[in-house]
GULO-520727 format. One record per residue: residue in one letter; z negated, x, y of N, C-alpha, C in turn. Coordinates in steps of 0.001 Angstrom, whole numbers, padded with zeros to 6 digits, always signed. Layout:
GULO-520727
aZXYZXYZXY
...
end
This chain:
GULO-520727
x+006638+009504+015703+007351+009277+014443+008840+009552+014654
x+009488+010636+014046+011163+010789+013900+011672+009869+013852
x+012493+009795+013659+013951+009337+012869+013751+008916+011522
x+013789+009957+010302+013511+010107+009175+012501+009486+008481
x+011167+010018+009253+009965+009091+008661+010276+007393+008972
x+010450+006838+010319+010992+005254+010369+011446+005327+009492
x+012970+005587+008799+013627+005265+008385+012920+005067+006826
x+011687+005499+006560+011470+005759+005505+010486+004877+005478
x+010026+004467+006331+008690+003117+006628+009490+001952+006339
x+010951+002069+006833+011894+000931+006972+012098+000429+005628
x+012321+001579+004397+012488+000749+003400+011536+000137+002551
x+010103+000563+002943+009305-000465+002172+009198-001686+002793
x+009431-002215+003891+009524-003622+004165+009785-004645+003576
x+011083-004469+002670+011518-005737+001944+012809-004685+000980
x+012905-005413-000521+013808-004863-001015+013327-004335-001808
x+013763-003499-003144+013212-002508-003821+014548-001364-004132
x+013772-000251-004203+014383+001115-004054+013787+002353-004838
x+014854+003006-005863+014391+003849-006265+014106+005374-005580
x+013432+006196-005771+013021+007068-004847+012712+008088-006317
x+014237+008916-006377+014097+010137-007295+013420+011579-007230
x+012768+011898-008279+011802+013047-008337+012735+014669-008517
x+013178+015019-007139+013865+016120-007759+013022+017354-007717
x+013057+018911-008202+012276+019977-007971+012642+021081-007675
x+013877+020984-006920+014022+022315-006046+015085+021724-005021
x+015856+022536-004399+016920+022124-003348+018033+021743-004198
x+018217+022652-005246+019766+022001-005662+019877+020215-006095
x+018456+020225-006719+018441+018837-007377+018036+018163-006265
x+017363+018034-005141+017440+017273-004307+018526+017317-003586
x+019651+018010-003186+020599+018028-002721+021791+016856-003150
x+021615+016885-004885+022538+016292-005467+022247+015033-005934
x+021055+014506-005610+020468+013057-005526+021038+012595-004598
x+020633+013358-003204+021156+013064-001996+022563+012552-001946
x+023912+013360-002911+025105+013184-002927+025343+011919-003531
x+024162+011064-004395+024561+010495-005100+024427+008877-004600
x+023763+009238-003309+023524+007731-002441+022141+007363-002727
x+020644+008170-003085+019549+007348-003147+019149+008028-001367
x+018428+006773-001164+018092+007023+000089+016812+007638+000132
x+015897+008258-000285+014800+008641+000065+014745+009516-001310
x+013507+010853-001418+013883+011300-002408+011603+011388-002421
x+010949+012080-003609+009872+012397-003606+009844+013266-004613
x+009104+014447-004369+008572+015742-004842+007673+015418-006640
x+007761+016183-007135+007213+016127-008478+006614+017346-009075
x+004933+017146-009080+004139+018367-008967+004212+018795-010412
x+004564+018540-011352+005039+018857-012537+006685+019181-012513
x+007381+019297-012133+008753+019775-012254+008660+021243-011505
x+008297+020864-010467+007837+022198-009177+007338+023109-010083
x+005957+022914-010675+004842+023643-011019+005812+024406-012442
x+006603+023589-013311+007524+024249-014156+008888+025561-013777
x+008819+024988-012538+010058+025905-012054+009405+027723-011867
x+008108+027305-011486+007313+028831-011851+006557+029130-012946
x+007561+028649-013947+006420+028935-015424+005219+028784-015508
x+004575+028102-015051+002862+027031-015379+002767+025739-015750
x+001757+024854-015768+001765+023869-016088+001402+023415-014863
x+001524+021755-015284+001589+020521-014194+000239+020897-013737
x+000313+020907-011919-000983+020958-011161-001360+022301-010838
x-000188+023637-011614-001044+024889-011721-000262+025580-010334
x+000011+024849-009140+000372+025389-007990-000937+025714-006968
x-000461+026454-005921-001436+026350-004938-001097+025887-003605
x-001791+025557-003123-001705+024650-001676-000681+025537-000723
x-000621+026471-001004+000339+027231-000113+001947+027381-000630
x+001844+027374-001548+002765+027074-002579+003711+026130-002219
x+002651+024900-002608+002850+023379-002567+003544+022939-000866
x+003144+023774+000063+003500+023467+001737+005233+024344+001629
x+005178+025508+001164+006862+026554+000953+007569+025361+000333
x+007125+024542-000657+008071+023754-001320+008495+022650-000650
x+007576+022484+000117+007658+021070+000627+008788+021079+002213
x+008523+022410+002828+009292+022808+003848+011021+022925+002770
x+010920+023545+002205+012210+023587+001611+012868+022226+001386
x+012311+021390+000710+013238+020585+000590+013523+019762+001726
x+012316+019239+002570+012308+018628+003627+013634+019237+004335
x+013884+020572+004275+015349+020897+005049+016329+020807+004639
x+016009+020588+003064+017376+020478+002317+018537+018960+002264
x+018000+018434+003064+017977+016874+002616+018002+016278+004325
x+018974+015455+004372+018787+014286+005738+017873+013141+005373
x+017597+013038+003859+017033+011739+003887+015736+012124+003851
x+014729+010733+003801+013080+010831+003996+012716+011486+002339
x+011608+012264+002344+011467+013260+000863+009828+013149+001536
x+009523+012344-000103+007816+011854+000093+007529+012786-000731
x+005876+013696-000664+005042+014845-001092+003770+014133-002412
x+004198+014554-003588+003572+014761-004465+002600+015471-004009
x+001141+015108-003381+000461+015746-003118-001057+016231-003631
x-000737+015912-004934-001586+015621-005983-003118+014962-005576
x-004093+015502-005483-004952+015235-004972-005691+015521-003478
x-004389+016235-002871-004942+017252-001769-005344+018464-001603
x-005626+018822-002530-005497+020404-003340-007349+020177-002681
x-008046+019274-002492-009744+019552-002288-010029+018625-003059
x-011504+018437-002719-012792+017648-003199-012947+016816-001967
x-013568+017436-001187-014300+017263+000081-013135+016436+000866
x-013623+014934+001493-012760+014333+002106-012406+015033+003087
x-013237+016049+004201-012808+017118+005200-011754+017819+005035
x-011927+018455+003486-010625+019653+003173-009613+018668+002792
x-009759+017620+002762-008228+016358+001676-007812+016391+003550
x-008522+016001+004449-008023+016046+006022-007268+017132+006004
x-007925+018285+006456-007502+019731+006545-006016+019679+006431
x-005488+019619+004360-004608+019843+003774-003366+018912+004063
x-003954+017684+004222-002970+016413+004134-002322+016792+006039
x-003143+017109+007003-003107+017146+008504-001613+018843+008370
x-001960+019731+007256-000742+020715+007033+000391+020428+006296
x+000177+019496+005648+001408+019037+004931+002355+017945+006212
x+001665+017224+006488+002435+016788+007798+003120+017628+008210
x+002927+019003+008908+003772+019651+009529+004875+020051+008905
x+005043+020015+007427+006245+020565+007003+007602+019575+007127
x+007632+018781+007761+009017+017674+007555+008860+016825+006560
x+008269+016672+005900+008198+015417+005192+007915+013955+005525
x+008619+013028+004844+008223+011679+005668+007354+010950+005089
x+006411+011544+003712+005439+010826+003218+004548+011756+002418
x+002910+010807+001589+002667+011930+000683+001566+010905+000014
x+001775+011452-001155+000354+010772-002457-000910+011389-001908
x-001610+010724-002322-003072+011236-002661-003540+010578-003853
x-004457+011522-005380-004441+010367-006101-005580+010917-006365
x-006439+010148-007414-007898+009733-007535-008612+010333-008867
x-007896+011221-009433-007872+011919-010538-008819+013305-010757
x-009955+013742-011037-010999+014668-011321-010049+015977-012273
x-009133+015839-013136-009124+016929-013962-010282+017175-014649
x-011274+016538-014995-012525+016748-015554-012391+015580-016675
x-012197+015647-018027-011835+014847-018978-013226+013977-019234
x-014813+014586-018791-015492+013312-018839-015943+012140-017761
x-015261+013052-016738-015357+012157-015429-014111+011813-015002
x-013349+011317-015441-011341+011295-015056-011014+011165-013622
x-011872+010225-012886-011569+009065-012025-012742+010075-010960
x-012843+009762-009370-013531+010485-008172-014047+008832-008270
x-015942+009307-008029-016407+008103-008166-016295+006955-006667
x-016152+005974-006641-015574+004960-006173-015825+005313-004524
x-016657+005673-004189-016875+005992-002994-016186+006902-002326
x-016325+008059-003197-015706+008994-002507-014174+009460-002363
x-013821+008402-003439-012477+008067-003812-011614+007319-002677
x-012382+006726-002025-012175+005770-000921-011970+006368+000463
x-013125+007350+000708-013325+007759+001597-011989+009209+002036
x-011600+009753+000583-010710+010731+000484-009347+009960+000980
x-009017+008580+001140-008118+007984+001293-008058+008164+002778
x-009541+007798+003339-009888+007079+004847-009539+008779+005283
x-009814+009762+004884-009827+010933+005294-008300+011534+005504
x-007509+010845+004789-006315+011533+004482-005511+010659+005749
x-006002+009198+006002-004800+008388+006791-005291+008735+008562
x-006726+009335+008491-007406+009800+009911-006598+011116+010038
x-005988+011997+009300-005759+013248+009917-004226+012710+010375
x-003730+012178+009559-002213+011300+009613-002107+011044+010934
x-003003+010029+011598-003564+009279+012486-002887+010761+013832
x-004319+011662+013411-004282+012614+014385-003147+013551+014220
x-002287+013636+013777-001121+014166+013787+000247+014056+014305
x+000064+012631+014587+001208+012168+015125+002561+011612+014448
x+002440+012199+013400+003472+012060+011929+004448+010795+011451
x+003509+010065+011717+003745+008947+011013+003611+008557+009688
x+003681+009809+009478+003785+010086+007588+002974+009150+006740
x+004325+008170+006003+003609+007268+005186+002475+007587+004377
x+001567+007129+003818+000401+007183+003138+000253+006229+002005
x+000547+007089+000496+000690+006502-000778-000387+006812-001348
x-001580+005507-001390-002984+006483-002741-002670+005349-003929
x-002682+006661-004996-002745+006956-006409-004026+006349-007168
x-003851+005413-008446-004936+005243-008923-004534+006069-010329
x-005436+006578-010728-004662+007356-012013-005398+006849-013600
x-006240+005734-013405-006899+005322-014943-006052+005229-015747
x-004878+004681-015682-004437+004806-016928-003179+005778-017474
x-003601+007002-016713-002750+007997-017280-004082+009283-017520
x-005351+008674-017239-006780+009837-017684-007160+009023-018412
x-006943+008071-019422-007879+007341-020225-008638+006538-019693
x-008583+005964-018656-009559+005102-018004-008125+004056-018126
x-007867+003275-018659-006876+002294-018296-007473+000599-018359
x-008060+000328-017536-008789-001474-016910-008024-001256-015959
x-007304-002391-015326-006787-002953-014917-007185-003380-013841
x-008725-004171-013840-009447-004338-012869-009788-003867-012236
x-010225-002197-012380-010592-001275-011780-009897-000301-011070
x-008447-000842-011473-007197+000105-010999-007272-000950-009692
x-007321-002381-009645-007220-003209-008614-007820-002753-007616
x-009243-002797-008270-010828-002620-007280-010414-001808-006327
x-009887+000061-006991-009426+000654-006293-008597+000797-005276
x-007327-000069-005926-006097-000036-005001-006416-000650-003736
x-006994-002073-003688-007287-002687-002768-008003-002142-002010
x-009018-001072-001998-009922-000185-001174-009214+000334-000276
x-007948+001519-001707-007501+002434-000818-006444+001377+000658
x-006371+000189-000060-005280-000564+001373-006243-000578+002486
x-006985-000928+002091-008802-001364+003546-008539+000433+004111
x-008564+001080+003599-008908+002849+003793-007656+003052+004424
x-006477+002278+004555-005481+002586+005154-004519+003701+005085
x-004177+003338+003484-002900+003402+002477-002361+002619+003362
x-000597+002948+003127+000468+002108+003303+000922+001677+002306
x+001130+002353+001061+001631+001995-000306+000682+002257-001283
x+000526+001183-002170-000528+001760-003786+000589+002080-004794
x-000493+002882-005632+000595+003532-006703-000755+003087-007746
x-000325+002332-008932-001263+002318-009792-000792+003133-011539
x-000630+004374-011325+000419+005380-012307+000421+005107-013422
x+001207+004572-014586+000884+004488-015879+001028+003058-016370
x+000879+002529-015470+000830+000965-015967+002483+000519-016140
x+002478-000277-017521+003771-000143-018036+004149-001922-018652
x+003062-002615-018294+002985-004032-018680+003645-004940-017743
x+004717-005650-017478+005141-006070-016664+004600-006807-015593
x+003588-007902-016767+002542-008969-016300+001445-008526-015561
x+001074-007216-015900+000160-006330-015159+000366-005558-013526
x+001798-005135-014242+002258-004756-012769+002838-005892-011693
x+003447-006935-012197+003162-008489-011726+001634-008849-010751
x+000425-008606-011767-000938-008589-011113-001276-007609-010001
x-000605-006817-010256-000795-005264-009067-000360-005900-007392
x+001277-005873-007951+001846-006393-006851+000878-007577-005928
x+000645-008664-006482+000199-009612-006058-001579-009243-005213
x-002060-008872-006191-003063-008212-004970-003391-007408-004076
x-002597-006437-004219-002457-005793-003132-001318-006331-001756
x-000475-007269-002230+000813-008024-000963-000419-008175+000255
x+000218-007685+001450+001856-007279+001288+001760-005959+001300
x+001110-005236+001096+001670-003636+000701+002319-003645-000208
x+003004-002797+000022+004243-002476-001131+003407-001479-002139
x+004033-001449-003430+003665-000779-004925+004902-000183-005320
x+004577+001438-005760+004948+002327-006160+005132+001832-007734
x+005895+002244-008501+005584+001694-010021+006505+003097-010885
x+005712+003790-011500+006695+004928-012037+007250+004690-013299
x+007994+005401-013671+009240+004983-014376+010037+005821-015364
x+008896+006494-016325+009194+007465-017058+009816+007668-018127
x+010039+006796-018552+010544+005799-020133+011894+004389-020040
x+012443+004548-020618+013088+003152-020574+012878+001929-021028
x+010975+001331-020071+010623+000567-020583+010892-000698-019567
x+011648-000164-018826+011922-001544-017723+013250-001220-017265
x+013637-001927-016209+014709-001594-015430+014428-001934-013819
x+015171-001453-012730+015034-001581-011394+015439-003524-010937
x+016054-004332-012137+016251-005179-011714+014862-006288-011898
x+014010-005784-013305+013357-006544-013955+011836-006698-012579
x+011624-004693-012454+010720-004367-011332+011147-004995-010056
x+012284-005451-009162+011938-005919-008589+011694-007925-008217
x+012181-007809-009274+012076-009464-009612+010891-009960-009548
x+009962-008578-009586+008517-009468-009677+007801-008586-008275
x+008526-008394-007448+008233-007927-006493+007808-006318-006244
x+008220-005481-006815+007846-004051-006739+009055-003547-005725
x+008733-003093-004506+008953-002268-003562+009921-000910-004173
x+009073-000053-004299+009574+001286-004852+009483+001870-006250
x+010338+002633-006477+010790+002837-008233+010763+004580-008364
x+009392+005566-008814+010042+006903-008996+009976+006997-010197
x+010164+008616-010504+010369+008768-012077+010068+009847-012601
x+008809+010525-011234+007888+011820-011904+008782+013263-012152
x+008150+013537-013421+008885+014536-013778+010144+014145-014843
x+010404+013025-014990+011394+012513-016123+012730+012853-015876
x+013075+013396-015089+014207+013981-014582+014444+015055-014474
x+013251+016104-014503+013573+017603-014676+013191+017640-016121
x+012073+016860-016735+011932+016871-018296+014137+016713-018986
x+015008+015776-018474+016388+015359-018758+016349+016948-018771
x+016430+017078-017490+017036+018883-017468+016533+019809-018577
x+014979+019920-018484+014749+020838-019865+015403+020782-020925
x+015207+019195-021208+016036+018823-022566+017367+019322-023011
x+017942+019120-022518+019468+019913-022222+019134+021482-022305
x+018337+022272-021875+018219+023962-021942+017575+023948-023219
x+016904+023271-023339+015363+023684-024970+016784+023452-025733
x+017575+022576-025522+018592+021906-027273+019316+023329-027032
x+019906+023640-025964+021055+024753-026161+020616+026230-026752
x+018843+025963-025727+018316+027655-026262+017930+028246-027533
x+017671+026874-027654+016557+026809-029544+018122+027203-030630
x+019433+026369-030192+020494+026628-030998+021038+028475-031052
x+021070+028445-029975+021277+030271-030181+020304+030765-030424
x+019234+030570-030165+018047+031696-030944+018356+031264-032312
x+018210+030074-032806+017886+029754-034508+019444+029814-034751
x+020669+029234-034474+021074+029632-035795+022298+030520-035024
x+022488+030884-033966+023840+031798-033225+024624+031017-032726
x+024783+029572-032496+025845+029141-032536+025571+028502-030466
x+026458+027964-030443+026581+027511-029478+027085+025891-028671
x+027206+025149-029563+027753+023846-029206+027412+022797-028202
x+026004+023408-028091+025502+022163-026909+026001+022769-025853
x+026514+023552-025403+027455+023649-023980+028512+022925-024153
x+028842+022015-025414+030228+021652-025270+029493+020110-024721
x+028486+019419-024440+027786+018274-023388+027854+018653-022478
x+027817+019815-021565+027303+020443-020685+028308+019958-019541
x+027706+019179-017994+028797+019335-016908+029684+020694-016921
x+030882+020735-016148+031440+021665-015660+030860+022578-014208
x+030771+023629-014137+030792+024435-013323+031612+023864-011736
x+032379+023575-011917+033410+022840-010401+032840+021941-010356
x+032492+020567-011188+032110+019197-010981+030523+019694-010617
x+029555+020945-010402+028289+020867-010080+028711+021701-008345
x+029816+022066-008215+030243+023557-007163+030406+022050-006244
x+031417+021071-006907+031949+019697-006031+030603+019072-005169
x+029857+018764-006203+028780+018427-006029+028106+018642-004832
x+027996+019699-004434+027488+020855-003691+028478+020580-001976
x+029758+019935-002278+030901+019957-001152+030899+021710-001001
x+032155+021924+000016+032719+022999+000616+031799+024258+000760
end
């Protein structure tokens, strides 16, 4: 285990910490400037930066990106690793055992089919994709933290209980951190925390329906924020682009940072 990865084990111990979703080098660069200590990848911001939709990368893809930022950055930068880019707990090994090698100090695995009548990988094998992912870890030498994903209530499966059932597996399967995605109820994510302690909980953060003081008051570890941060960025290009196509004019550059204050940004 580096430097980097400790350092990145170090902060789930105690404390809570946000951990921003940037999607290329510049934006992880300038997180970095801004004092968050750890940064994590966002397979929807990425997957936008090459004109597709969320998930429409490929595993080879997904490893170029992941080497990039990992160099771009002194701090620990955890891997959106969607599902492993397999099925087969062997190939979730395979993939998760190559993503290690790129410098990264962590990575998701989450539990999600893409199949709208089956949302969820049925319980077993869901489990086992976990046990598969923390054995190649194991054999790698890495250290590389290990975050599994429950995704019911961002596929329509949203019980609560079953997000538990899961989470608690993937801790037995030997997760370091649960992520239960979507859940936005305080009292709920209150319930999360508590059954899974002492592993620490991921809690994402897409909306301004909480704050970092409220999340950790009830004990939540870590704070990301997906793609909600390159969505900020779109927002800002769609308002300026849509204005010169529709009516000629140009005003939303007059919001716009300066050119020096992004060059500053950047240092020397």
């Amino acid at each position: 285990m580096n430097d980097v990865v400790a350092r990145f084990h170090e902060l789930h111990r105690s404390g809570c910490f946000v951990i921003p979703n940037p999607w290329d080098a510049g934006s992880a660069r300038l997180l970095e400037s801004l004092g968050f200590k750890a940064l994590a990848t966002t397979s929807s911001g990425f997957a936008w930066t090459l004109g597709r939709r969320d998930h429409g990368v490929t595993l080879d893809e997904m490893l170029a990106h992941l080497r990039a930022l990992s160099a771009a950055v002194r701090i620990p930068v955890s891997a959106d690793f969607e599902g492993g880019f397999a099925v087969a707990p062997e190939e979730v090994a395979r993939n998760v055992a190559a993503a290690a090698r790129t410098g990264i100090a962590g990575l998701s695995i989450e539990d999600s089919t893409s199949d709208p009548d089956n949302p969820l990988f049925d319980f077993e094998l869901a489990v086992e994709r976990i046990r598969a992912a923390r054995r190649a870890i194991d054999a790698s030498g890495s250290g590389v933290l290990l975050t599994a994903r429950s995704e019911g209530f961002v596929v329509g499966r949203p019980d609560l209980d079953e997000t538990i059932r899961r989470l608690r597996a993937y801790s037995d399967a030997g997760a370091d951190c649960l992520y239960g995605i979507g859940i936005r109820d305080l009292d709920a994510l209150s319930a999360v925390v508590q059954a899974v302690a002492p592993k620490p909980i991921n809690v994402y953060v897409g909306s301004a329906f909480t704050t970092v003081a409220e999340l950790a008051r009830i004990g939540v570890r870590r704070i990301s924020v997906g793609g909600a941060l390159a969505r900020a960025a779109w927002t800002g290009f769609f308002r300026a682009a849509r204005e010169i196509a529709g009516q000629g004019t140009f005003s939303a550059f007059a919001e716009a940072v300066t050119g020096t204050e992004i060059n500053d940004a950047f240092g020397k």
